[in-house]
PDB file of N, CA, C and O in Angstrom:
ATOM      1  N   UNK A   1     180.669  96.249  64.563  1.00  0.00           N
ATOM      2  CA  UNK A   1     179.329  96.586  64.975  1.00  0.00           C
ATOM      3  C   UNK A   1     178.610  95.351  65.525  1.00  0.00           C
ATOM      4  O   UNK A   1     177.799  95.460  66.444  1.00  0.00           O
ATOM      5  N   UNK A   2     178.914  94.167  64.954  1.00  0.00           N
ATOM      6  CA  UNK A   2     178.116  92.848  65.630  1.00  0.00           C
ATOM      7  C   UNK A   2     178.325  92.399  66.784  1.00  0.00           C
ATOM      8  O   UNK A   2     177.566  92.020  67.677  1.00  0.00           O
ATOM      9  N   UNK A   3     179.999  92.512  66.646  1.00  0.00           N
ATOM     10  CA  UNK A   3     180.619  92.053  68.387  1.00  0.00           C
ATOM     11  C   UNK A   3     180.012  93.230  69.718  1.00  0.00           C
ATOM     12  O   UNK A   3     179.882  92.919  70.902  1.00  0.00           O
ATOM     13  N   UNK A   4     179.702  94.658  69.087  1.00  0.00           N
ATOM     14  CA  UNK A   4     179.716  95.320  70.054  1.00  0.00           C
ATOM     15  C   UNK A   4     177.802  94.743  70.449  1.00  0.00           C
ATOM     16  O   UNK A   4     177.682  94.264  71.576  1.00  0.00           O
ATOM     17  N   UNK A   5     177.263  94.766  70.098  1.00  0.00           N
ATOM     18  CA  UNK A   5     175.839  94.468  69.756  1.00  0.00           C
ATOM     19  C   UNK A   5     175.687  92.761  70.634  1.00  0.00           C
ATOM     20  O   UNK A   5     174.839  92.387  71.445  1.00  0.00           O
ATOM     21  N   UNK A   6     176.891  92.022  70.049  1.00  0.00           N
ATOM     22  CA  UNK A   6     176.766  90.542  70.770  1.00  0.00           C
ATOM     23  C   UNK A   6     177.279  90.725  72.397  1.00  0.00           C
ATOM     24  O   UNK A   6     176.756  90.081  73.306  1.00  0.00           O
ATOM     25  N   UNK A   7     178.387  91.708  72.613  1.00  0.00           N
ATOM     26  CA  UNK A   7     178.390  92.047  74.217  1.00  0.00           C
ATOM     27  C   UNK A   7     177.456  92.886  74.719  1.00  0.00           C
ATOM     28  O   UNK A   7     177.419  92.875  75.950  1.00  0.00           O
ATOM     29  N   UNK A   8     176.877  93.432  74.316  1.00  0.00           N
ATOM     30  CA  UNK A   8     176.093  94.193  75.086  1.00  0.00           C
ATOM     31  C   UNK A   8     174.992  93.179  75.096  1.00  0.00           C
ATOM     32  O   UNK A   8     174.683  92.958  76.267  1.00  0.00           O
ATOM     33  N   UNK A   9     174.339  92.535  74.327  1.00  0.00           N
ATOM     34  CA  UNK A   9     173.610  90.839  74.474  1.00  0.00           C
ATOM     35  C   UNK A   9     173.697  90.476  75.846  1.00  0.00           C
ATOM     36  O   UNK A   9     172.979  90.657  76.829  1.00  0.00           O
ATOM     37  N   UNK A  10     174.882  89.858  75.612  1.00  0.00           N
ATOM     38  CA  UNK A  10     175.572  89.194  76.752  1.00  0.00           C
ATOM     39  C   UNK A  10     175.435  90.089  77.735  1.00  0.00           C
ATOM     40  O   UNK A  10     174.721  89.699  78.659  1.00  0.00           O
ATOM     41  N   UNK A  11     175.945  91.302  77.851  1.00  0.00           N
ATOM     42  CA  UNK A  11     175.977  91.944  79.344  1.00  0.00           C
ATOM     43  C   UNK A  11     174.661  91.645  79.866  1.00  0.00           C
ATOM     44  O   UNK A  11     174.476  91.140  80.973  1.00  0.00           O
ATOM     45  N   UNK A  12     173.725  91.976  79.024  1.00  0.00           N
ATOM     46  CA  UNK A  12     172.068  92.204  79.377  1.00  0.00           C
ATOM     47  C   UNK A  12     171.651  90.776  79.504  1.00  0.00           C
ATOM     48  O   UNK A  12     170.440  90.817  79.717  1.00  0.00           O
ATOM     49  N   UNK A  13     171.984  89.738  79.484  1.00  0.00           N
ATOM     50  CA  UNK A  13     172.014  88.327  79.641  1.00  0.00           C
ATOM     51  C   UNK A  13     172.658  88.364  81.000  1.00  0.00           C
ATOM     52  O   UNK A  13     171.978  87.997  81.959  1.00  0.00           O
ATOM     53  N   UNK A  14     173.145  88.523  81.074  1.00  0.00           N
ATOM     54  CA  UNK A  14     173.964  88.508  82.713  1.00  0.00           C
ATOM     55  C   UNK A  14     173.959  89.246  83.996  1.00  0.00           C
ATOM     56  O   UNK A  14     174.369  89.085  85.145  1.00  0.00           O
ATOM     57  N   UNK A  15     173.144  90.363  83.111  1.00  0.00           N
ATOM     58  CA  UNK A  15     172.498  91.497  84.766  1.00  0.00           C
ATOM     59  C   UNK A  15     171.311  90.424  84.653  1.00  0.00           C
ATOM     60  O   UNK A  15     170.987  89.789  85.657  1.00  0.00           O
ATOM     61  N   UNK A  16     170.807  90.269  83.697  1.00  0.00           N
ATOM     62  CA  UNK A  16     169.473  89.669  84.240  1.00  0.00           C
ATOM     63  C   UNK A  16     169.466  88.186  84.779  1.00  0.00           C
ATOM     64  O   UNK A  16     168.499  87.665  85.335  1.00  0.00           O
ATOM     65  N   UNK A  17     170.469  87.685  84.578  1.00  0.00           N
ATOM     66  CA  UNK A  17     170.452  86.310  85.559  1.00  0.00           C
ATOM     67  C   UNK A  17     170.763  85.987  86.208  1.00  0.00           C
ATOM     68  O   UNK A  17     170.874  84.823  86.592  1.00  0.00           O
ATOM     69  N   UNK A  18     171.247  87.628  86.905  1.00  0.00           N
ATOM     70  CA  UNK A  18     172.578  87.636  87.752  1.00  0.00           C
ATOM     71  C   UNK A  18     171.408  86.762  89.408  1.00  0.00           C
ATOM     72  O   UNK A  18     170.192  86.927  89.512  1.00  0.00           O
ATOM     73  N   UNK A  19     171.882  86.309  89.953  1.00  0.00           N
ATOM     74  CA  UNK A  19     171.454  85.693  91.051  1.00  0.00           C
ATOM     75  C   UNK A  19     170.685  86.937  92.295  1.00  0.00           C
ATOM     76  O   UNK A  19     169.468  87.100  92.380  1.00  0.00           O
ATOM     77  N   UNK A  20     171.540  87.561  93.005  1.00  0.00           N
ATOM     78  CA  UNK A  20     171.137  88.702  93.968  1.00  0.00           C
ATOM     79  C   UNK A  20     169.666  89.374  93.160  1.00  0.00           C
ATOM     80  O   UNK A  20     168.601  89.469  93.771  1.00  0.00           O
ATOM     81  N   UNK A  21     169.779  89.669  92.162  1.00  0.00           N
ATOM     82  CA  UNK A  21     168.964  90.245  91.653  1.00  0.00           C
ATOM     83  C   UNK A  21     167.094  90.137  92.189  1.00  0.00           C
ATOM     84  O   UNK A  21     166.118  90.871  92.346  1.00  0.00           O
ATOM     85  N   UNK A  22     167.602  88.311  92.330  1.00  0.00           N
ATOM     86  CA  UNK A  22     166.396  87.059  92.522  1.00  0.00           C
ATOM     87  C   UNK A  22     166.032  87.469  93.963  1.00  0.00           C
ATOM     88  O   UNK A  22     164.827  87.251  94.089  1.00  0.00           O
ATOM     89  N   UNK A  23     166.512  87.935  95.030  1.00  0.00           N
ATOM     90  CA  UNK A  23     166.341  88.105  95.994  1.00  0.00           C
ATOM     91  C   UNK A  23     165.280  88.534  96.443  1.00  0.00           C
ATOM     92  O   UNK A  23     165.731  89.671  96.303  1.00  0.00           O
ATOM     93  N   UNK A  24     163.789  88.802  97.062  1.00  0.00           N
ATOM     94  CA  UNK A  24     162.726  89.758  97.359  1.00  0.00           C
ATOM     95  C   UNK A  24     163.659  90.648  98.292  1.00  0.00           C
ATOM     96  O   UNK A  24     164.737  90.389  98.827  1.00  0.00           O
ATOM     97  N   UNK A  25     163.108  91.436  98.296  1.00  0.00           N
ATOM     98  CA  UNK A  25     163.625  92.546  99.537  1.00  0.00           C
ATOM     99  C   UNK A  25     162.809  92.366 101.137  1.00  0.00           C
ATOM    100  O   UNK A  25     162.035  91.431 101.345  1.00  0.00           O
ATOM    101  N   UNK A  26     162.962  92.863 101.630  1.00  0.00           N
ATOM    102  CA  UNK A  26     162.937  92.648 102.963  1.00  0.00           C
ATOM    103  C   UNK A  26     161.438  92.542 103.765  1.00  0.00           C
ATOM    104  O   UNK A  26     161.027  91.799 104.656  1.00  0.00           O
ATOM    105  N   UNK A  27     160.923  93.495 103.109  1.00  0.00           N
ATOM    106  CA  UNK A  27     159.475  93.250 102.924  1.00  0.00           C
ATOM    107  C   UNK A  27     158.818  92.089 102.589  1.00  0.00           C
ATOM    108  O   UNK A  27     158.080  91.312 103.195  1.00  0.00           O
ATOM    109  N   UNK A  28     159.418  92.183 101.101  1.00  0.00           N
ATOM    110  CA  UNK A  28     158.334  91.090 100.745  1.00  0.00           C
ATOM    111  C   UNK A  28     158.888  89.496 101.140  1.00  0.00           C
ATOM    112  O   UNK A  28     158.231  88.465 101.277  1.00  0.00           O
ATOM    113  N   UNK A  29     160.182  89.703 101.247  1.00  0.00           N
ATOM    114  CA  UNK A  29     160.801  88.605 102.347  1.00  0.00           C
ATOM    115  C   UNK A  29     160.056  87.563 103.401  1.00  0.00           C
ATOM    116  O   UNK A  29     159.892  86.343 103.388  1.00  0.00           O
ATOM    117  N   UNK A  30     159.729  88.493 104.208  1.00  0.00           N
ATOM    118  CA  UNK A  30     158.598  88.022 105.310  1.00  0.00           C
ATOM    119  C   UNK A  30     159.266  88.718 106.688  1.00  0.00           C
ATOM    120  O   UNK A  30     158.599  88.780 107.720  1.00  0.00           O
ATOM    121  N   UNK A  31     160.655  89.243 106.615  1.00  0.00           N
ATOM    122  CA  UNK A  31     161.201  89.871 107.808  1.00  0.00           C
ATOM    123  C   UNK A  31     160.700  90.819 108.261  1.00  0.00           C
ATOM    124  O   UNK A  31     161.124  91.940 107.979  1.00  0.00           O
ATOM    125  N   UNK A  32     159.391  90.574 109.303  1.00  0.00           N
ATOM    126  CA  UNK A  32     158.774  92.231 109.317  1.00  0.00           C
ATOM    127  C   UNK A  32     159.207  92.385 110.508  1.00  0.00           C
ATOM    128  O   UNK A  32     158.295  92.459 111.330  1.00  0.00           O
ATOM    129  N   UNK A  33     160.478  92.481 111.022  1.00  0.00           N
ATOM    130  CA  UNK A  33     161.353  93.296 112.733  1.00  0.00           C
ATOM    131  C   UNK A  33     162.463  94.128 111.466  1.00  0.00           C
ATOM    132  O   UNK A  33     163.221  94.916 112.031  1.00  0.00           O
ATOM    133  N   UNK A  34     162.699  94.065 109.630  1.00  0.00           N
ATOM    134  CA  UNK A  34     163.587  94.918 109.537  1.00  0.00           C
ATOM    135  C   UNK A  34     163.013  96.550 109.390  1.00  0.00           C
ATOM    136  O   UNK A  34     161.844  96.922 109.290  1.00  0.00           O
ATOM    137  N   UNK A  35     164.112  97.272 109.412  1.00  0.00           N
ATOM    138  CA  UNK A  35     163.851  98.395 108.973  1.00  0.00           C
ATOM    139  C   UNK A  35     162.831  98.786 107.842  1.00  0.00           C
ATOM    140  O   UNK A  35     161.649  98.980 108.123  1.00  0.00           O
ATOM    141  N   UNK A  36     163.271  98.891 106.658  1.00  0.00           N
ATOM    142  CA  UNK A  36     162.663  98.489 105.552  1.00  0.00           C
ATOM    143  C   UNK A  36     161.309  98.307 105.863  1.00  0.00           C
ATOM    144  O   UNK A  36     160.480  99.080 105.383  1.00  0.00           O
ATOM    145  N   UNK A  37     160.934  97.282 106.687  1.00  0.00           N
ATOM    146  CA  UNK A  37     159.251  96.913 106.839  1.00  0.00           C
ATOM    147  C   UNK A  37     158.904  97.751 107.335  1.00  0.00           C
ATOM    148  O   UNK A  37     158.100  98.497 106.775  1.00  0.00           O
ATOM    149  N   UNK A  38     159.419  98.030 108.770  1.00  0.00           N
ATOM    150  CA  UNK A  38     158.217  99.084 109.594  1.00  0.00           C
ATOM    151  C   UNK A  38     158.522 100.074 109.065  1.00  0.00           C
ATOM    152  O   UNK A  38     157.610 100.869 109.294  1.00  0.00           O
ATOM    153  N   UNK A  39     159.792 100.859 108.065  1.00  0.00           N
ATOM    154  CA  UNK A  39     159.257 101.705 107.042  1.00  0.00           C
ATOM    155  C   UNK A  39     157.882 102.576 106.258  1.00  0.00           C
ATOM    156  O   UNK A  39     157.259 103.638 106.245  1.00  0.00           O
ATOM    157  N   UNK A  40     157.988 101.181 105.636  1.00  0.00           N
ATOM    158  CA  UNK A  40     156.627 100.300 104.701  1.00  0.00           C
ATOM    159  C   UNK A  40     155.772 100.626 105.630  1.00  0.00           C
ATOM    160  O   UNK A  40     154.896 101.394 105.233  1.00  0.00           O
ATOM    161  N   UNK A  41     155.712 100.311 106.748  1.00  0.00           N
ATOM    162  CA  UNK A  41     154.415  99.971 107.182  1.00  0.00           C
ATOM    163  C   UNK A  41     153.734 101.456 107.926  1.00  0.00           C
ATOM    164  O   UNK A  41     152.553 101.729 108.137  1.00  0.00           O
ATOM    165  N   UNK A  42     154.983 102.259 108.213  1.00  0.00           N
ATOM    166  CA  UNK A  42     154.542 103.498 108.925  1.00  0.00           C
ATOM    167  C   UNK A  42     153.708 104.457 107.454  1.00  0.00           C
ATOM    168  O   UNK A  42     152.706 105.167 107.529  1.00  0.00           O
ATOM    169  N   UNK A  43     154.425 104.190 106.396  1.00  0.00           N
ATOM    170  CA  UNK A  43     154.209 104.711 105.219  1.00  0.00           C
ATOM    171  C   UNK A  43     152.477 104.504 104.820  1.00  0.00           C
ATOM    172  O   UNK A  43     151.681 105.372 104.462  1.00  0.00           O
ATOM    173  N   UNK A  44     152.314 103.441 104.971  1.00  0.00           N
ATOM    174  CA  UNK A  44     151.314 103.011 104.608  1.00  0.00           C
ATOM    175  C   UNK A  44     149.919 103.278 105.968  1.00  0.00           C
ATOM    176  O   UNK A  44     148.701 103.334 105.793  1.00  0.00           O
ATOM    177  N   UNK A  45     150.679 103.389 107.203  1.00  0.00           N
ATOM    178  CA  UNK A  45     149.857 104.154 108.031  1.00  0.00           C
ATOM    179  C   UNK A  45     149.763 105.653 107.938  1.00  0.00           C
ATOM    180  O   UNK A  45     148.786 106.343 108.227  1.00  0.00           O
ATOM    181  N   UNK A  46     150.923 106.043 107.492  1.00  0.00           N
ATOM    182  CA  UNK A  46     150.779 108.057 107.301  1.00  0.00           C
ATOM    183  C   UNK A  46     149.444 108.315 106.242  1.00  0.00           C
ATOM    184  O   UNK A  46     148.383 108.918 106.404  1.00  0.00           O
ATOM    185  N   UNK A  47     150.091 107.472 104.948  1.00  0.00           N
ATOM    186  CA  UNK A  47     148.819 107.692 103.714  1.00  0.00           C
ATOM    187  C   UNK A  47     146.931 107.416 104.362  1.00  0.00           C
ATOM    188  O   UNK A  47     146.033 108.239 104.188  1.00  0.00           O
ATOM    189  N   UNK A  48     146.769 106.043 105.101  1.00  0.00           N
ATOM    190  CA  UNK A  48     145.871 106.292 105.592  1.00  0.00           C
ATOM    191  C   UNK A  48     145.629 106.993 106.454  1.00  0.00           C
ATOM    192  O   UNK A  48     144.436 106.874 106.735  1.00  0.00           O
ATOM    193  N   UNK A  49     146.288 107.945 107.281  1.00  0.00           N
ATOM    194  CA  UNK A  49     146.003 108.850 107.788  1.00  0.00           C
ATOM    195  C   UNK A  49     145.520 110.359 107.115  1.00  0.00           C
ATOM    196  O   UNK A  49     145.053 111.331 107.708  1.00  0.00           O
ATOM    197  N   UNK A  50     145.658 110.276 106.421  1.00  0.00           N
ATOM    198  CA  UNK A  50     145.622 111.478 105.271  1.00  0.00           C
ATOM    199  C   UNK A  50     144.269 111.203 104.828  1.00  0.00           C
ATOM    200  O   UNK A  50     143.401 112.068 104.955  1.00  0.00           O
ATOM    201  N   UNK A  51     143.923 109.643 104.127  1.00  0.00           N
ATOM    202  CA  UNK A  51     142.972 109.584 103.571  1.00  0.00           C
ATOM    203  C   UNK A  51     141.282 109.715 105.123  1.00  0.00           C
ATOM    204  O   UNK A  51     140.250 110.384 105.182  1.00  0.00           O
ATOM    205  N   UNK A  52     141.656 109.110 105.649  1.00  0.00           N
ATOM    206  CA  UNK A  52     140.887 109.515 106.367  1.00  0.00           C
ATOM    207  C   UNK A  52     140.527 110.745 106.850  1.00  0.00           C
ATOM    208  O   UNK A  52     139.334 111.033 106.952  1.00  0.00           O
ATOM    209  N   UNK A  53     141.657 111.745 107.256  1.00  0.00           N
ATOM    210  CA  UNK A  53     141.443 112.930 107.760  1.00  0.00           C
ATOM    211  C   UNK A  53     140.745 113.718 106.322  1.00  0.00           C
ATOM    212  O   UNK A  53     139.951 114.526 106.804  1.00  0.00           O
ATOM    213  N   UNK A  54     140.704 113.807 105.227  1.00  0.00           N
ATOM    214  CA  UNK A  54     140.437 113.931 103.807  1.00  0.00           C
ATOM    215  C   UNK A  54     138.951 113.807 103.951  1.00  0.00           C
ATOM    216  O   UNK A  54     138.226 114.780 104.154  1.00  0.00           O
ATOM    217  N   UNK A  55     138.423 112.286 103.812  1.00  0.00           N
ATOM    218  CA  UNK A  55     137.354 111.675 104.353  1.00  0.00           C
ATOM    219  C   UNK A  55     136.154 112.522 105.155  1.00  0.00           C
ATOM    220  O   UNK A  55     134.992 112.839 104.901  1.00  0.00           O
ATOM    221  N   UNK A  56     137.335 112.759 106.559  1.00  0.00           N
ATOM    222  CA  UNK A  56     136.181 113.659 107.423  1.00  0.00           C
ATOM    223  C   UNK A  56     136.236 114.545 107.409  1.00  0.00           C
ATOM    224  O   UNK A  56     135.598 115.150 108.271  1.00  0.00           O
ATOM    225  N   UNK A  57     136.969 115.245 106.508  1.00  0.00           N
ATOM    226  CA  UNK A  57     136.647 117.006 106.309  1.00  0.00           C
ATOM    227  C   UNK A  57     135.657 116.806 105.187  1.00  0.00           C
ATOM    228  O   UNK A  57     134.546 117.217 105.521  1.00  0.00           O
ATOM    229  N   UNK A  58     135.701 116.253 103.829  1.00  0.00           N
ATOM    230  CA  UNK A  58     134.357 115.874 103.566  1.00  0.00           C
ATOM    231  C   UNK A  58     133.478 115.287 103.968  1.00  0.00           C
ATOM    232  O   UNK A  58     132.675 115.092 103.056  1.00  0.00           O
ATOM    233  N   UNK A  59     133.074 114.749 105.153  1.00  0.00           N
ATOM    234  CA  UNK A  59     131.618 114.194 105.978  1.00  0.00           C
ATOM    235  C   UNK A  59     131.012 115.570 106.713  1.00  0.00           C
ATOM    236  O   UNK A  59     129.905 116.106 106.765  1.00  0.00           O
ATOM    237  N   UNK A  60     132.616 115.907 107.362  1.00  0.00           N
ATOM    238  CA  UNK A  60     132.294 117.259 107.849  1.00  0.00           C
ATOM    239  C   UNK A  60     131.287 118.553 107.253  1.00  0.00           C
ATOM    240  O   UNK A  60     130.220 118.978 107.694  1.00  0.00           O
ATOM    241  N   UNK A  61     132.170 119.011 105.967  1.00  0.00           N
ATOM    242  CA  UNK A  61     131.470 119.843 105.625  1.00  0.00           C
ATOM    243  C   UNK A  61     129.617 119.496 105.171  1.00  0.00           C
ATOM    244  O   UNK A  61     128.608 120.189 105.303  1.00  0.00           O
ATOM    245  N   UNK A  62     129.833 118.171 104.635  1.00  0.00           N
ATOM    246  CA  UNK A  62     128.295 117.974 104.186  1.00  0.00           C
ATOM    247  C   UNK A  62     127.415 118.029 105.359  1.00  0.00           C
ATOM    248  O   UNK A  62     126.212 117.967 105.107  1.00  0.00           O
ATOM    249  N   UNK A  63     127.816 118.147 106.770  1.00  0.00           N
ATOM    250  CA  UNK A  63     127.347 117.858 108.103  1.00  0.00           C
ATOM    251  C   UNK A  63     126.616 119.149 108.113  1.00  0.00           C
ATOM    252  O   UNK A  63     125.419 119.426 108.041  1.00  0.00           O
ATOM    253  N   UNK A  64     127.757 119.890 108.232  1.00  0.00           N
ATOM    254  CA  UNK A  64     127.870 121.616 108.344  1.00  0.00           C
ATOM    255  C   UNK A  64     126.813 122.205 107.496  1.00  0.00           C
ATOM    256  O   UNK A  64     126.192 123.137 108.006  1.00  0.00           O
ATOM    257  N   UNK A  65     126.362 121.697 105.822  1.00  0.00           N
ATOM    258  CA  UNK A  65     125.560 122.108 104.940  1.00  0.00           C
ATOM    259  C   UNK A  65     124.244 122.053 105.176  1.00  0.00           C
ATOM    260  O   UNK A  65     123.328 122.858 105.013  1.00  0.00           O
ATOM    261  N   UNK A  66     124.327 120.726 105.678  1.00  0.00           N
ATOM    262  CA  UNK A  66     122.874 120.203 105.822  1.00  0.00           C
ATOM    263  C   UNK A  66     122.424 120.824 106.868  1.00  0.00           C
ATOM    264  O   UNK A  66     121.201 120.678 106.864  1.00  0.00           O
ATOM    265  N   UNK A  67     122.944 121.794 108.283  1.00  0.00           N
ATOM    266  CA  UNK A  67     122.482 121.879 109.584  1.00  0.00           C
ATOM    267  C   UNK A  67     122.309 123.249 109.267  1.00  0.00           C
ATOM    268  O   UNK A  67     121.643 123.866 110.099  1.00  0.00           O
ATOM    269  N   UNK A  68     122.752 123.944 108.228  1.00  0.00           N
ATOM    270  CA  UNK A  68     122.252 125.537 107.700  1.00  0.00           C
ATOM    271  C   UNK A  68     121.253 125.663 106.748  1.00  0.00           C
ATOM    272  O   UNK A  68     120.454 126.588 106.605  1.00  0.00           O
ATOM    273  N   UNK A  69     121.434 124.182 105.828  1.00  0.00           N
ATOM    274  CA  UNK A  69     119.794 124.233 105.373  1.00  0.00           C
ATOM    275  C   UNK A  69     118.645 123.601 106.094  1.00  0.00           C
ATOM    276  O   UNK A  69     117.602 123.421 105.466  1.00  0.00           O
ATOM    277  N   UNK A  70     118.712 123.330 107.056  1.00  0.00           N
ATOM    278  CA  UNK A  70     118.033 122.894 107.867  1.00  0.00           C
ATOM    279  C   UNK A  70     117.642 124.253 108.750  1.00  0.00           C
ATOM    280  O   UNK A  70     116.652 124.960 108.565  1.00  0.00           O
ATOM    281  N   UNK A  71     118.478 124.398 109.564  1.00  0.00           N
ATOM    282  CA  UNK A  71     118.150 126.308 109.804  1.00  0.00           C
ATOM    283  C   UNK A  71     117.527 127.248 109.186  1.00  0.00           C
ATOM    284  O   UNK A  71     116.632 127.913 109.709  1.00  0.00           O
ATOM    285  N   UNK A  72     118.143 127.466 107.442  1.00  0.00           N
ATOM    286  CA  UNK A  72     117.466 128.252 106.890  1.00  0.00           C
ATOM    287  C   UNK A  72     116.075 127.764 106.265  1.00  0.00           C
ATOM    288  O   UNK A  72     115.296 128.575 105.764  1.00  0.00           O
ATOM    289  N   UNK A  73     115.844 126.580 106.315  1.00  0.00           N
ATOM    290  CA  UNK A  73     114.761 126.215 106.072  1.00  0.00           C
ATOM    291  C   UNK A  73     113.426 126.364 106.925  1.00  0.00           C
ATOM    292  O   UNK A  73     112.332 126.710 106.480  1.00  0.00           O
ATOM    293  N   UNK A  74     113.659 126.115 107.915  1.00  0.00           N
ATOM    294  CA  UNK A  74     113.449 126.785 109.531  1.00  0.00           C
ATOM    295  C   UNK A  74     112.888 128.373 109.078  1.00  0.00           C
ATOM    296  O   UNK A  74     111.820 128.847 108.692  1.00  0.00           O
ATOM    297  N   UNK A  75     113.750 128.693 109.258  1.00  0.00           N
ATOM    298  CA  UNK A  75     113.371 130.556 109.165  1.00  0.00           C
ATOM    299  C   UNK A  75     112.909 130.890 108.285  1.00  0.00           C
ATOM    300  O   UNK A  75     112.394 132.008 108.263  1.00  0.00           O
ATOM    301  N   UNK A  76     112.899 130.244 107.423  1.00  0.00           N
ATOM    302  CA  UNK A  76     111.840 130.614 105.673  1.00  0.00           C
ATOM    303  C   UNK A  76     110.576 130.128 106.341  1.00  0.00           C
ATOM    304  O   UNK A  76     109.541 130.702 106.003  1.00  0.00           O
ATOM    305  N   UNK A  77     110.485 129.027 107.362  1.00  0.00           N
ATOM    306  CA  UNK A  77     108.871 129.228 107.022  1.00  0.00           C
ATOM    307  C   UNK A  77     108.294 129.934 108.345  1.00  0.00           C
ATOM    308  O   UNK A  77     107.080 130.091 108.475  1.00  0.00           O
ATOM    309  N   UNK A  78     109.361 130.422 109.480  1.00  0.00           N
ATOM    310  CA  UNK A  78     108.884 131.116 110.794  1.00  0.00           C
ATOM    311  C   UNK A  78     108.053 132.553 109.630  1.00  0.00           C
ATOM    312  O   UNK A  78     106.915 133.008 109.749  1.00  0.00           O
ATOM    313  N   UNK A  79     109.021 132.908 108.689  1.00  0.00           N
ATOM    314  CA  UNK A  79     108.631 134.014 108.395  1.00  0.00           C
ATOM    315  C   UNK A  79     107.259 134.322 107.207  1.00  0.00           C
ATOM    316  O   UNK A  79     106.731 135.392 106.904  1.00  0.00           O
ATOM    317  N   UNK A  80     106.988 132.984 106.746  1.00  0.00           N
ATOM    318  CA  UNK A  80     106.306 132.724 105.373  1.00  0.00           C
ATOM    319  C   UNK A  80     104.480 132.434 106.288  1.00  0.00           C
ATOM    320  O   UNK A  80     103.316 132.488 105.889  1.00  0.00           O
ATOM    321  N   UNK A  81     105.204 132.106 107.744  1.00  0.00           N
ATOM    322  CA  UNK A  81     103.739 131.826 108.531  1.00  0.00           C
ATOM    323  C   UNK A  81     102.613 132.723 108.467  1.00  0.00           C
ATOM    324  O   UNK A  81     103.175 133.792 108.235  1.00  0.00           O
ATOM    325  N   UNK A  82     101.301 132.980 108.530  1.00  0.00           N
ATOM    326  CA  UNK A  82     100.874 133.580 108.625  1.00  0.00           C
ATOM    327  C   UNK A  82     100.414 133.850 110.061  1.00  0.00           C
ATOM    328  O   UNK A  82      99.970 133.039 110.873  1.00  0.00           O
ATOM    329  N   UNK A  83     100.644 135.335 110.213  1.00  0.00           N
ATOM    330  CA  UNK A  83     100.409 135.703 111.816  1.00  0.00           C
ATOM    331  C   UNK A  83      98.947 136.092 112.190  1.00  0.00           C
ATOM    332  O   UNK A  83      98.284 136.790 111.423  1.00  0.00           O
ATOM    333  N   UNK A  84      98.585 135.760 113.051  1.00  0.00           N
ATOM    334  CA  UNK A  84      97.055 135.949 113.842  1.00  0.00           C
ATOM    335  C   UNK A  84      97.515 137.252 114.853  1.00  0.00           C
ATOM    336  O   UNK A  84      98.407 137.387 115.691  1.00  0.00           O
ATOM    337  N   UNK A  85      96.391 138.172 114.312  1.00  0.00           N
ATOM    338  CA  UNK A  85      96.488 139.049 115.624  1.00  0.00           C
ATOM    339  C   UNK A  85      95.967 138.867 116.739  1.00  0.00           C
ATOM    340  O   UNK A  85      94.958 138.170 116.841  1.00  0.00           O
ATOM    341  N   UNK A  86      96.651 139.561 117.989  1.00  0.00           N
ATOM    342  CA  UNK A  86      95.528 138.648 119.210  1.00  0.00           C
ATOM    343  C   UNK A  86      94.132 139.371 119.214  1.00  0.00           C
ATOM    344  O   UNK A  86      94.011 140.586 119.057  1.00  0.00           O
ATOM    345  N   UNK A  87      93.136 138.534 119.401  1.00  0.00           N
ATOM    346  CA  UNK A  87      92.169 139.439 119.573  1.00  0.00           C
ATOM    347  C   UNK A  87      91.735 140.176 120.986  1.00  0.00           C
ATOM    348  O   UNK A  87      92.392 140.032 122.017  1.00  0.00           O
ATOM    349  N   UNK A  88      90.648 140.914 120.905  1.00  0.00           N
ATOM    350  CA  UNK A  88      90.555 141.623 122.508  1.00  0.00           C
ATOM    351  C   UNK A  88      89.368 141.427 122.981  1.00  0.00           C
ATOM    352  O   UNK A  88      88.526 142.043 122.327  1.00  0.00           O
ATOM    353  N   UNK A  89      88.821 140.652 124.093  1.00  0.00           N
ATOM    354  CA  UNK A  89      88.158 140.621 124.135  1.00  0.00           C
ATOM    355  C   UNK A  89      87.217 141.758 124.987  1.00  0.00           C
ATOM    356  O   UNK A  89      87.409 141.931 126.190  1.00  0.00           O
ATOM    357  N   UNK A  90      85.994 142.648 124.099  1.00  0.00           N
ATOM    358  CA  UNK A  90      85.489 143.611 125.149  1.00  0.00           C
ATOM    359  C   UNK A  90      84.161 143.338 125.692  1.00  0.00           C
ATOM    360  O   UNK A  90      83.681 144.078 126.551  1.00  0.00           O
TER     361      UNK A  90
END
């Protein structure tokens, strides 16, 4: 039970110091002509695309809210006016 316990130690001692491991990837590398990057980078343009389009469907609708209470606000008081009859003159 100890030996199996002292290699598996060791194994886990040795993935982790293994060298390649140390490597950044390609990204964070600084190689931004590889794949990998403009990956990354389209990725990170799709998401802001989303968030924005997100964005202006909420600016949108509050646009939309405000220009019907604005309307109906409008017509509440065309109708709340008080009307003058014309008079005649004889």
């Amino acid at each position: 039970m100890k030996s199996s316990k002292l290699k598996l130690l060791g194994l886990l001692c040795a993935a982790a110091l293994h060298p390649a491991s140390l490597f950044a990837c390609a990204a964070c590398y600084g190689a931004s002509d590889s794949p990998m990057a403009k990956g990354m980078n389209w990725g990170i343009f799709s998401l802001l695309g989303v968030v924005a389009m997100v964005l202006g469907s909420v600016a949108t609708f509050f646009v939309f809210i405000g220009k019907k209470a604005a309307a109906a606000a409008n017509e509440a008081e065309q109708n709340t006016a008080p009307r003058t009859e014309p008079t005649q003159k004889s």
